[in-house]
N, C-alpha and C positions, 0 to 999 in steps of 0.2 A: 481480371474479373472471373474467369473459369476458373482461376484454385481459386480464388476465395470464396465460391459456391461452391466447388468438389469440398473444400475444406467443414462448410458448413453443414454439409449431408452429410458427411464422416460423421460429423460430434453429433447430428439429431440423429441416425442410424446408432452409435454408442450410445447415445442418453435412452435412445427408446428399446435397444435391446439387452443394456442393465438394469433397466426397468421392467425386464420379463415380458415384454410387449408382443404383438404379432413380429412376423419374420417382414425382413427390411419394404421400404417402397421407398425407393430415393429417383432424386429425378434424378434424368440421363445427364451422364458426366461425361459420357463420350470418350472419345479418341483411340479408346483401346492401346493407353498405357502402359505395357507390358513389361516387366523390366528382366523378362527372361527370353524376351522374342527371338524367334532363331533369327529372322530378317526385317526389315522394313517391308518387304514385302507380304508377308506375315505376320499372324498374331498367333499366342495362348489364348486358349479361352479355358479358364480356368471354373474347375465343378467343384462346389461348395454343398453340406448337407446339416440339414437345421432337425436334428433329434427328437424336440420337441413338437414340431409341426410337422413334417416326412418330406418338408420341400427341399428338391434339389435346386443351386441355384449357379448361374451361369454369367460369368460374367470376365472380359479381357482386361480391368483395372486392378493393377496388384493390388494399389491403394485401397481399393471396397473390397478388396479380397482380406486384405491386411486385417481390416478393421472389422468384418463377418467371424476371421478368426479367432482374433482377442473378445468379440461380442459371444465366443463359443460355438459357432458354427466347425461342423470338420473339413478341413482340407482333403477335399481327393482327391489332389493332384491337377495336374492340366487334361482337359476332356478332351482335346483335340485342337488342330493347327487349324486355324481360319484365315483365307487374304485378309491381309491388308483393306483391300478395298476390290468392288466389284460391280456390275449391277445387277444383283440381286441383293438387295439388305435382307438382315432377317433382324426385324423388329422388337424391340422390348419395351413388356408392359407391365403393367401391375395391377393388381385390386385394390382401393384403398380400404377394403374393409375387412381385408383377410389378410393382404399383406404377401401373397400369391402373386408371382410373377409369372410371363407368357411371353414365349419366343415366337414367331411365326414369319414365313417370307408371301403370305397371304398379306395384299393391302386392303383388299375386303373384308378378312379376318380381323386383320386390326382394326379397322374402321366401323366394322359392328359392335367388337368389344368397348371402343370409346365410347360409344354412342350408348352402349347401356353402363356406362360408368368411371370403364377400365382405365388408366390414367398412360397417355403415351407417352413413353420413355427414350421414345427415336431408334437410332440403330446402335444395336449391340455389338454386330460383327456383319460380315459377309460370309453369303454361300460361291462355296468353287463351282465357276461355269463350266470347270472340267469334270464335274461330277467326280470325283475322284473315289472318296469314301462318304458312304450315304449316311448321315444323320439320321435314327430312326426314332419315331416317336409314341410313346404312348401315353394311356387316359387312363386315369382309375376313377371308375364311376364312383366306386365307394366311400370320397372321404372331398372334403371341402378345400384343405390347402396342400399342398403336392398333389396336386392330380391329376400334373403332365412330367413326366419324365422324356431327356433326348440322351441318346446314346448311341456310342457307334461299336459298341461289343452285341454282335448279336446275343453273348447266350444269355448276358442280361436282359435284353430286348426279348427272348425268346421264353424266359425264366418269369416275366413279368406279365406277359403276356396270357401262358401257363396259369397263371396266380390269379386272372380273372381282369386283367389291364386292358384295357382295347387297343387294338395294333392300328395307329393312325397314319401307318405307310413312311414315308421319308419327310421328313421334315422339311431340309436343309444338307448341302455337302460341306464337306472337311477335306482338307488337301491333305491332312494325314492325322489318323489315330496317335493316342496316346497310351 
């Protein structure tokens, strides 16, 4: 039953972004798929960027990575190592009207955003309770869809910031940069 839903987000994520549509909102496919994982104990979370729209987008299924890329999203590589599992989730959401997705390990932040629309997507990945490498987040007041970026290179964090982004502190950890 779960691929034949993973399967079926694939082809309406494809139908709707050769159709020049907004940027993806698929429900949670879960599991964090990974087919490059260093361990089980581990995931990739893999950074994707929509040209069109400035949304970066995140996510540990190759498979919606796969099909983001042939949809013409760019490949940026893997953003960083996340557990496997933890408790701390860090949640994924979307707008269904912008097509804007949202990470956050806030269950209050999530539960406001539902509540004025936002659609939840359950858990994307985990944060390392080791704090390891800090997730840093920012806000661009300026534009309607990209306008949360996470990163674990400060001098794009620092660079973005610079540029007029608001510095929303740490996000989330990462057991190791990419």
């Amino acid at each position: 039953m779960r691929k034949e839903l993973k399967g079926l987000a694939l082809a309406a994520l494809m139908v709707t972004m050769l159709a020049g549509c907004k940027p993806p909102s698929l429900p949670a496919i879960g599991g964090g798929s990974s087919d490059d994982a260093a361990s089980s104990t581990t995931q990739e979370v893999y950074r994707l960027y929509n040209m069109a729209s400035g949304e970066h987008f995140y996510t540990t299924d190759a498979a919606e990575r796969d099909a983001l890329v042939a949809a013409g999203w760019a490949d940026e590589g893997v953003g960083w190592i996340a557990p496997a599992s933890s408790e701390i989730p860090v949640y994924r959401l979307s707008n269904p009207n912008t097509g804007e997705h949202h990470f956050t390990t806030d269950a209050a932040e999530r539960d406001a955003l539902v509540a004025s629309g936002w659609a939840d997507e359950g858990v994307g990945w985990y944060s390392d309770p080791n704090q390891a490498v800090p997730l840093l987040r920012e806000y661009n007041p300026n534009v309607e869809t990209g306008s949360h970026n996470y990163t674990t290179d400060s001098a794009e964090h620092n660079n973005l910031v610079a540029n007029g982004w608001v510095d929303e502190g740490v996000g989330w950890y990462a057991i190791s940069a990419q």
